[in-house]
C-alpha positions in Angstrom: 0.0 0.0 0.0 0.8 3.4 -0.5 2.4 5.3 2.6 -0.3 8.0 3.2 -3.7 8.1 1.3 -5.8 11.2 2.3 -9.7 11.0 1.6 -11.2 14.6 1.8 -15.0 13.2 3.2 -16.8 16.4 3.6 -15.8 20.4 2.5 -18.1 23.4 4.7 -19.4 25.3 2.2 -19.5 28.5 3.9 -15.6 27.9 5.1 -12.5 26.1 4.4 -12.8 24.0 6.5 -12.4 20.2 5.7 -13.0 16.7 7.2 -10.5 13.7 6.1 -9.2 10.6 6.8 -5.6 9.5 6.8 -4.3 6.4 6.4 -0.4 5.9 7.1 1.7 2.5 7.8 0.4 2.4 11.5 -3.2 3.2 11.2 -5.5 5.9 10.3 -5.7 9.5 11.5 -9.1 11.5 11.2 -8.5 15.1 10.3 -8.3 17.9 11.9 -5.7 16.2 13.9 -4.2 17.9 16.9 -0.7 16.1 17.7 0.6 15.9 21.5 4.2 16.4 21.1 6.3 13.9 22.4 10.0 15.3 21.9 12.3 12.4 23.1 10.3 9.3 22.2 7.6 10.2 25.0 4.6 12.9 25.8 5.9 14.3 29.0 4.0 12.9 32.5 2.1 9.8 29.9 2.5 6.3 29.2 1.4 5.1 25.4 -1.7 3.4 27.6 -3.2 6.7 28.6 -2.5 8.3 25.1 -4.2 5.7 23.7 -7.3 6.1 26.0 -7.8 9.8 25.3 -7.7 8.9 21.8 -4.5 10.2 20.3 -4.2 8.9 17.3 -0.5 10.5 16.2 1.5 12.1 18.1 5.0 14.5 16.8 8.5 13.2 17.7 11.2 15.9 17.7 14.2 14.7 15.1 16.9 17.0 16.4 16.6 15.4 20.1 16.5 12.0 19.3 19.7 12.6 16.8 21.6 14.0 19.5 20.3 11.2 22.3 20.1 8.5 22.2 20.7 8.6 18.6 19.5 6.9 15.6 21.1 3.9 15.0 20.7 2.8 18.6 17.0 3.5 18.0 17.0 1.6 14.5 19.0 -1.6 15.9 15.8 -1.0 18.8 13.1 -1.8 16.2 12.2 2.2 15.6 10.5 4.6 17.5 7.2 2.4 17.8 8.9 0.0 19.4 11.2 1.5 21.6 8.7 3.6 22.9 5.9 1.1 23.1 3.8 3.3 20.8 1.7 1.8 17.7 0.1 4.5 16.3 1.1 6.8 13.5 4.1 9.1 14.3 5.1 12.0 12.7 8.7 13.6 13.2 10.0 16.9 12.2 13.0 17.2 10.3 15.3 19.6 13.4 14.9 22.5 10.8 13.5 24.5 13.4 15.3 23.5 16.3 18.8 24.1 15.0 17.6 27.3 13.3 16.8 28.0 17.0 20.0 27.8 18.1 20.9 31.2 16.7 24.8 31.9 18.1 25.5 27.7 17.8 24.8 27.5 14.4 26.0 28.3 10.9 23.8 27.9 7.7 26.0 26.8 4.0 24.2 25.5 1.2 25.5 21.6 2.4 23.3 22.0 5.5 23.7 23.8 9.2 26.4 23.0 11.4 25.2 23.2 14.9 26.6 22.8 18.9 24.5 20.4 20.7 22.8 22.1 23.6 23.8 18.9 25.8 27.4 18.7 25.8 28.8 21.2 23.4 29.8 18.4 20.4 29.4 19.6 16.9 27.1 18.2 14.0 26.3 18.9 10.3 23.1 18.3 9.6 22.2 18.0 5.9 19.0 17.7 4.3 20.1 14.0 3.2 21.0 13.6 7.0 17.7 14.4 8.0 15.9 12.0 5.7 17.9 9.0 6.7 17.6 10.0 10.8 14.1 9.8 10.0 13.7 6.8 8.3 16.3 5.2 10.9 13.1 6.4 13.4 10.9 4.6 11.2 8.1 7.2 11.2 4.7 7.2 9.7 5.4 10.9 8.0 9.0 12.6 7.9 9.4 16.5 7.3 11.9 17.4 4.4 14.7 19.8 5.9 14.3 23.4 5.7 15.1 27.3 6.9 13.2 28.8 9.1 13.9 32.3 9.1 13.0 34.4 12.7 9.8 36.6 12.6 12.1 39.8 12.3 14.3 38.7 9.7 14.6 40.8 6.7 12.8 40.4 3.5 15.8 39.4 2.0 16.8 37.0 4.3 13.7 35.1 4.0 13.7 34.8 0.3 16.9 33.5 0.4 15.8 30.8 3.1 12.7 30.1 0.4 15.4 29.6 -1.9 17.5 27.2 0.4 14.4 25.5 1.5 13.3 24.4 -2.1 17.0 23.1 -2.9 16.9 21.1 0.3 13.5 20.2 -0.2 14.5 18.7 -3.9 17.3 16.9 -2.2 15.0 15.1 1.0 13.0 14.1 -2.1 16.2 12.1 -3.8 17.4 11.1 -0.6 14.1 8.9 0.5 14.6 5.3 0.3 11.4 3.7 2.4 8.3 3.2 0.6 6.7 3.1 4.0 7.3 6.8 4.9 5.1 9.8 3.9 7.5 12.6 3.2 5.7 16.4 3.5 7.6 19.5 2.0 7.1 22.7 4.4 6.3 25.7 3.0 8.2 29.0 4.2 8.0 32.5 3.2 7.5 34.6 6.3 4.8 37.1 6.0 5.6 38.3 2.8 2.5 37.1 0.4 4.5 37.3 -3.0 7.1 34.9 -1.1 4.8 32.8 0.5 2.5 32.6 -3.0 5.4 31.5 -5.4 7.2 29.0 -2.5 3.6 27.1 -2.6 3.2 27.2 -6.1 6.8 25.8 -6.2 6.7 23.0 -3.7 3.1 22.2 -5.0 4.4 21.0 -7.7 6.9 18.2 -6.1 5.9 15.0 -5.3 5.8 15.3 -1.6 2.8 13.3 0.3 1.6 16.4 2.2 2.6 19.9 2.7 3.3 21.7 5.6 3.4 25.8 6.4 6.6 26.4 8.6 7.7 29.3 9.8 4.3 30.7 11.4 3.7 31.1 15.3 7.5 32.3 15.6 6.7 35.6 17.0 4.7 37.4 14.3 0.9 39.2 15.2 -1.2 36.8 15.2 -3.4 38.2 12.5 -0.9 37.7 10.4 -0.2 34.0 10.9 -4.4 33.7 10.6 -3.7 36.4 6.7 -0.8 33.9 5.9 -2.6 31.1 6.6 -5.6 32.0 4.4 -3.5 33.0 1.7 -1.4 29.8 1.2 -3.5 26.7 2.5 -5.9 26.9 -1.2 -2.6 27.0 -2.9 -1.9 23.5 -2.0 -3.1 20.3 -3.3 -6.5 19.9 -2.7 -6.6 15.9 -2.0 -3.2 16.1 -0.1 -3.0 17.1 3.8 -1.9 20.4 5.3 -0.1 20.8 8.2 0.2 24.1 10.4 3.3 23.8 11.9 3.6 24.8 15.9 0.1 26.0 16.6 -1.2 26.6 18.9 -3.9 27.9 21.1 -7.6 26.6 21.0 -8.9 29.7 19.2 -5.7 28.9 17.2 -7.0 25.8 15.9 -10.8 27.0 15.2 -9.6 29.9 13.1 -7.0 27.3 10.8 -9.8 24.7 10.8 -11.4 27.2 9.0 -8.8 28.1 7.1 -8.3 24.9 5.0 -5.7 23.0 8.0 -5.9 19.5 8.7 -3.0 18.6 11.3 -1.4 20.7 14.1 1.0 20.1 16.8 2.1 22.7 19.7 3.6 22.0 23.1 1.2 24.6 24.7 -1.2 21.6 25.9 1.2 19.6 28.1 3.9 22.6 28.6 0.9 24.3 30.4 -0.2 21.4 32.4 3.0 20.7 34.3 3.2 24.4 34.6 -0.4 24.6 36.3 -2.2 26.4 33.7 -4.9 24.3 32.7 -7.9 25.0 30.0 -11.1 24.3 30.8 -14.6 25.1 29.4 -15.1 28.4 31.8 -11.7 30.2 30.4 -8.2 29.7 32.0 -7.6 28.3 35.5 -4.2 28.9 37.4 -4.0 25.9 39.8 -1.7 26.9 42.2 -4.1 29.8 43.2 -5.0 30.2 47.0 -8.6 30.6 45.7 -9.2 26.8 45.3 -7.4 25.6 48.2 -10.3 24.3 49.9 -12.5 24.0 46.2 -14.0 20.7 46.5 -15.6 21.1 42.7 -14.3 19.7 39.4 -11.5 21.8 37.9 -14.6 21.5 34.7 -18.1 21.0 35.5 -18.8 20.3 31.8 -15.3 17.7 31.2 -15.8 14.4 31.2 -12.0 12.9 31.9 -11.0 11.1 34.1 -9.6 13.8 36.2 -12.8 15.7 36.3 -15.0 12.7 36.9 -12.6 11.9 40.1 -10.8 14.4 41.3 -11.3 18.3 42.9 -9.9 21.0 42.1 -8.4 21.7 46.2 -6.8 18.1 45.1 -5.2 18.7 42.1 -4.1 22.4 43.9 -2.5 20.3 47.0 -0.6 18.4 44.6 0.6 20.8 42.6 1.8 22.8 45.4 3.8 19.7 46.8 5.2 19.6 43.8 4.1 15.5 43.7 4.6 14.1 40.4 1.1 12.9 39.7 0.0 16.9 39.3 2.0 16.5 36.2 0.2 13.6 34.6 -3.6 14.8 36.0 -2.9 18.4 34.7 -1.6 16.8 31.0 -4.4 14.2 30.9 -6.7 16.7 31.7 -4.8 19.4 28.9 -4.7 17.4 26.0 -8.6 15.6 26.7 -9.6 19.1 26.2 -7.5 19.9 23.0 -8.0 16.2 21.8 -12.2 16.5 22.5 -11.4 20.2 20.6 -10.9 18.4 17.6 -14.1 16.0 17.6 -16.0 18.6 18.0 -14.7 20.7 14.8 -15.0 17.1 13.1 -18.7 16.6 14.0 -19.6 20.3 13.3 -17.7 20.0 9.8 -19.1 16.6 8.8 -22.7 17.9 10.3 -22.6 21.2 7.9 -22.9 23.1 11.0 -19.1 24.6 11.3 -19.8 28.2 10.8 -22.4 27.9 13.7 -20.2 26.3 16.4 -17.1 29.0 15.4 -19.7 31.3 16.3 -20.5 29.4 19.8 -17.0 28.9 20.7 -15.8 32.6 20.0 -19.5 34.1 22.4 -18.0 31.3 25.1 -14.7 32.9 25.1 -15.9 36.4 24.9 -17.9 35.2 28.3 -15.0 33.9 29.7 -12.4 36.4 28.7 -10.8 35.4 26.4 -8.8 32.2 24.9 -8.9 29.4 27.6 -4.9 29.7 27.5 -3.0 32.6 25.8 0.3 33.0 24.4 1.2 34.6 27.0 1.4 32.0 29.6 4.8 31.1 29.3 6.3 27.4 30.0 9.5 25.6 30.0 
């Protein structure tokens, strides 16, 4: 079979919006997908078990860690990622364009690849775009991300076209470099916010035989209206019957606005970074645990969530815990965290599939008004 079939199953007629299907070597993924990030072969404070029981069906591995430790042979002559980490669903990892672009002062970009100073111990690495491919495909992921430039939010126009430029030489290069038929491969798109850049780098890379596309390079620190006008701008210039993935994004209101946008697949850290930092999304707006206010709150930290953690436990409990600094606040907080995002998304898939989308953006954007805005912010920081 194929490595990644995408079946479009219903379009909203007053929106982009779209509900799919995926199918990749370890199962099938219904779109829009949110992905809990799991950087180093694991979604911080949960086993695969409890994953798997709040329905994630993929979840993002970060390339750049697992490169650096334990590193990708050891993980090959392991089985892959699935089995090393006891996970059997789809995984997708990024290429580490982002990360080592990251790095700023520990880096230096040529046209072979970046040469980089590993944040662990110092030792230095060349990553290439045909190094990327085979760490991947040593991971044995369901979908790889071709190697590209992503350029800050404040870099200069010229800057960024030239990292369009390096990005679409790299990109041609993951493409020559794949060797597993099992392995979608997704080009990402960059261009800043610069629509004539943005326009011609999706025409470009629409025209490659990549499996999916991704837009990179968005949610690094520009206004968020312009990630929502970027967005708009380049999501229709994609394939139609391929996915699009919205790279790093983001917050609830986030992932409503690209649903309607035309995205299929997100991933962001903000779900479990926020949960073992105590900031927790719930249906009534943003809740700060640690708060003296629900020390003795014997409610559920969400009257209308149905998890686990809301069914059993109160929100003086989870405060107490939190504020002992016990271990099990961590993996409540993220259970509770990504059920929300997670039950997110079946929500915009019923309301899509149901021709009723337009109508429950409406809903959701009058609840946050009445709560005060987005359930969790950008500007609740983590680490």
């Amino acid at each position: 079979m194929s490595a990644l079939t995408f079946e479009l199953l219903h379009q909203d007629s007053r929106t982009a919006a779209r509900r799919g299907r995926l199918r990749l070597t370890h199962g099938a993924v219904e779109t829009p997908a949110f992905m809990a990030v799991g950087t180093q072969g694991t979604v911080k404070a949960l086993t695969p078990a409890q994953l798997e029981e709040l329905g994630a069906e993929i979840i993002l591995a970060n390339t750049y860690h697992l490169f650096l430790r334990p590193g990708h042979e050891r993980v090959r002559q392991a089985g892959g990622l699935h089995r090393f980490m006891g996970w059997s669903r789809p995984i997708l990892t990024d290429s580490g364009g982002y990360q080592v672009f990251s790095l700023a002062e520990r880096r230096k970009v040529t046209e072979k690849g970046v040469t980089f100073q590993s944040h662990i111990d110092g030792s230095r690495h060349l990553l290439t775009p045909e190094l990327a491919v085979e760490i991947q495909e040593a991971l044995g992921s369901d979908i790889a991300m071709a190697f590209d430039e992503c350029p800050p939010a404040d870099a200069p126009k010229a800057a960024v076209a030239e990292a369009v430029e390096r990005t679409s030489r790299w990109a041609k290069r993951c493409l020559d470099a794949r060797r597993r038929g099992d392995q979608a491969l997704f080009g990402i798109v960059q261009g800043g916010v610069h629509d004539d850049l943005r326009r011609a780098h999706a025409e470009e890379l629409a025209a490659l035989p990549f499996d999916g596309y991704a837009l990179g390079g968005l949610s690094v620190g520009e206004p968020i209206p312009e990630m929502r006008r970027i967005t708009a701008l380049a999501a229709p210039l994609l394939p139609a019957d391929k996915p699009r993935y919205l790279m790093g994004v983001g917050t609830p209101t986030d992932l409503v606005e690209s649903v309607a946008r035309g995205i299929d697949m997100f991933d962001c850290v903000m779900p479990t970074r926020h949960a073992r930092n105590g900031y927790l999304f719930t249906s009534q707006g943003k809740l700060v645990i640690k708060h003296a206010c629900y020390a003795d709150d014997l409610g559920p930290l969400d009257p209308r969530c149905d998890c686990y953690v809301c069914r059993t436990f109160s929100r003086a409990y989870l405060r107490h815990l939190f504020i002992a600094k016990e271990i099990l606040a961590m993996t409540l907080n993220t259970l509770h965290n990504l059920h929300f995002y997670l039950s997110l998304m079946r929500d915009i898939r019923r309301a899509v599939e149901a021709g009723t989308f337009v109508s429950f953006q409406a809903e959701f954007h009058a609840r946050l008004a009445e709560s005060g805005g987005d359930p969790l912010g950008d500007d609740e920081s983590g680490d």
